[in-house]
C-alpha positions, 0 to 999 in steps of 0.5 A: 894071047893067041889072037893071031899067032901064026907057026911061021912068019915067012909070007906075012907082011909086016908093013904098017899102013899109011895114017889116014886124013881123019886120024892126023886131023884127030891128033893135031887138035892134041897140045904136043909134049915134048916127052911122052909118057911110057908105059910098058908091060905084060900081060901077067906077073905070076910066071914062074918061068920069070924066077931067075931071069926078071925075077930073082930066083929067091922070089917067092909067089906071093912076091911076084908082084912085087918084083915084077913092079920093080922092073915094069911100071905097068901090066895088063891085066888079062886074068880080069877077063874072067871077073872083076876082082874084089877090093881085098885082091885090089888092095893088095895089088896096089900095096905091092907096086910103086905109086905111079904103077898102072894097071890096064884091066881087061873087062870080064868076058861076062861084059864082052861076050854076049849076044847083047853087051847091053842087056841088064846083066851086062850093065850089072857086071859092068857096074862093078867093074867100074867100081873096080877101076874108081877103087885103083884110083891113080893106079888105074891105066886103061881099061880095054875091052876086047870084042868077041870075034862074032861081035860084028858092024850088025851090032853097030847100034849096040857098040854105040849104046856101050861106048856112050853108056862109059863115063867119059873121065875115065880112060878106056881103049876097045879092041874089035876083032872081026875081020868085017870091022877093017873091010872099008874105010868108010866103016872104019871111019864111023867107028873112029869118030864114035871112039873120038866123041866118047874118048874111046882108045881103038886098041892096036893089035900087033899080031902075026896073022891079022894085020887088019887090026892094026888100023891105027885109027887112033882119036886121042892122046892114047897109044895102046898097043897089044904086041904079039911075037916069038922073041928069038925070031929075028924079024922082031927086031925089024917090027920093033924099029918099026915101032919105034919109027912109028911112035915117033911120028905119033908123039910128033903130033901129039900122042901122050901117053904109050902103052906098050903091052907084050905078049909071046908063048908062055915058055919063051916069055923071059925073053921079054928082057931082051925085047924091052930092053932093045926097044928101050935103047932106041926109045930113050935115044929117040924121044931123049928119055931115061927108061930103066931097061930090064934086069936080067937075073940070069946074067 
C-alpha cells in the first residue's frame, strides 16, 4: 500500500490522538472479555521474496498459501480490489488453511471507485461480492472498502445509501480517504454514528504521511488496523508500543476482536518477522495470551 508512504519519517508526528467522548460512550455498551481475539496478517501470500524466511525455501507456488496459513491466521485480502474471485478460487483458498483462518477481502475497485457507488452496475457487482463473503462461511473476516480519494462528505447522501443497503450480520470495516472527511468533529461524527447504526467498522490506517485517517472513531467491537512501515526503521518499534498501549486501553473497554494488517515495500517484506514477532512478545505479555511468533527460516 503506498497510501501515505513518505521517504523519511524525520518531521512526522506519530502521537495517537486522545479517544473521543462519542467512541468511549460506543464502546462501554460492549460486554468486556478477558482475552481478545487477534488476528494478524498481510496483505499477500504469494511473495516469493518469503521463500526461505516465512516460508521454507522448498516452498513451491501453488503451496504458498499454505505456509503462509501456518504461520498467520488471517490475510488481507488486497488483489480482490481488482474483482470478486470465483467460487473454484475460494475453495481452494479455504481448503489451504486451518479452519479458524480468516480472509478480510477487499471490495473490487469496480464498487468503490465510481462517480455514484450506488449506481445499478455497482449493486450488481456488489451482489456478487456478497455471494463471495456467504460462500468463505466461518472464514470470512472483515470485509473493507476503501473509498477512492475523490470519494468526499458532498457524496454523504450516497455513503448512507451504501452503508444502509450492506446486510447488518455480516462484518464490515470502510476506510475514507479524503482529507475532508477528518477536517472537524462534527463531521467526523456524523459519519461515526452512521458506521455505529449499520455495525460498520471505521478502518484505522496507520500510515506515515496522513496521520488524519488515523481517527480512531471506532463503534463496535472491531479493531481494524492497516499498518503501513519500513521495518528496519527504528521509529517502528516506538509505534508498535504504542499500539500496543493503545490496544490495551480498547480491550479495556471492550474491543473484541484485532485485526491487525501490515504492510511495507515489497523488498523488505521478510521483515515482516521480526515486526510480528516484537509486537506478539509484548502482546501476549500484556493481554496474557499465547500467540505463536513467526518462523524465521533464514535463521
Amino acid at each position: 500500500m503506498k497510501f501515505g508512504q513518505l521517504d523519511t519519517w524525520e518531521d512526522v508526528n506519530f502521537s495517537f490522538p486522545k479517544l473521543s467522548k462519542q467512541t468511549k460512550s460506543y464502546l462501554s455498551a460492549l460486554e468486556k472479555v478477558a482475552k481478545p481475539n487477534f488476528y494478524i496478517g498481510a496483505p499477500v501470500f504469494s511473495d516469493k521474496n518469503y521463500k526461505g524466511t516465512l516460508f521454507p525455501s522448498e516452498t513451491k507456488q501453488k503451496d504458498f498459501l499454505e505456509a503462509y496459513g501456518k504461520q498467520f491466521n488471517s490475510i488481507e485480502v488486497a488483489a480482490t480490489r481488482f474483482g470478486t474471485p470465483k467460487e473454484s478460487t475460494l475453495q481452494k483458498w479455504k481448503d489451504s488453511v486451518a479452519d479458524d483462518f480468516k480472509f478480510s477481502l477487499k471490495f473490487p475497485q469496480v464498487i468503490t471507485h465510481r462517480k455514484d457507488i450506488n449506481e445499478v452496475a455497482a449493486k450488481q457487482r456488489l451482489e456478487d461480492f456478497l455471494v463471495a463473503l456467504d460462500f468463505l462461511g466461518e472464514k470470512n473476516g472483515v470485509a473493507f472498502a476503501v473509498m477512492a480519494n475523490y470519494f468526499r462528505p458532498d457524496k454523504f447522501e450516497g455513503l448512507i445509501e451504501f452503508v444502509e443497503y450492506l446486510p447488518k450480520d455480516v462484518p464490515f470495516a470502510i476506510e475514507l480517504r479524503a482529507p475532508e472527511w477528518f477536517q472537524s468533529d462534527a463531521l467526523q461524527n456524523e459519519w461515526q454514528a452512521l458506521f455505529a447504526e449499520n455495525n460498520i467498522t471505521p478502518v484505522l490506517t496507520d500510515t506515515p504521511g496522513r496521520r488524519d485517517v488515523l481517527s480512531f472513531k471506532l463503534t463496535n467491537e472491531n479493531l481494524f488496523i492497516r499498518y503501513v512501515g519500513d521495518f528496519s526503521n527504528p521509529l517502528d518499534q516506538k509505534r508498535v508500543d504504542q499500539w500496543v498501549n493503545r490496544i490495551i486501553e480498547l480491550v479495556d473497554l471492550g474491543v473484541k476482536n484485532v485485526w491487525f494488517y501490515a504492510h511495507q515495500p515489497g523488498e523488505k517484506r521478510a521483515l515482516v518477522i521480526e515486526f510480528f514477532n516484537y509486537l506478539l512478545e509484548r502482546i501476549n505479555h500484556e493481554l496474557n495470551l499465547s500467540i505463536n511468533k513467526l518462523i524465521n527460516y533464514e535463521s
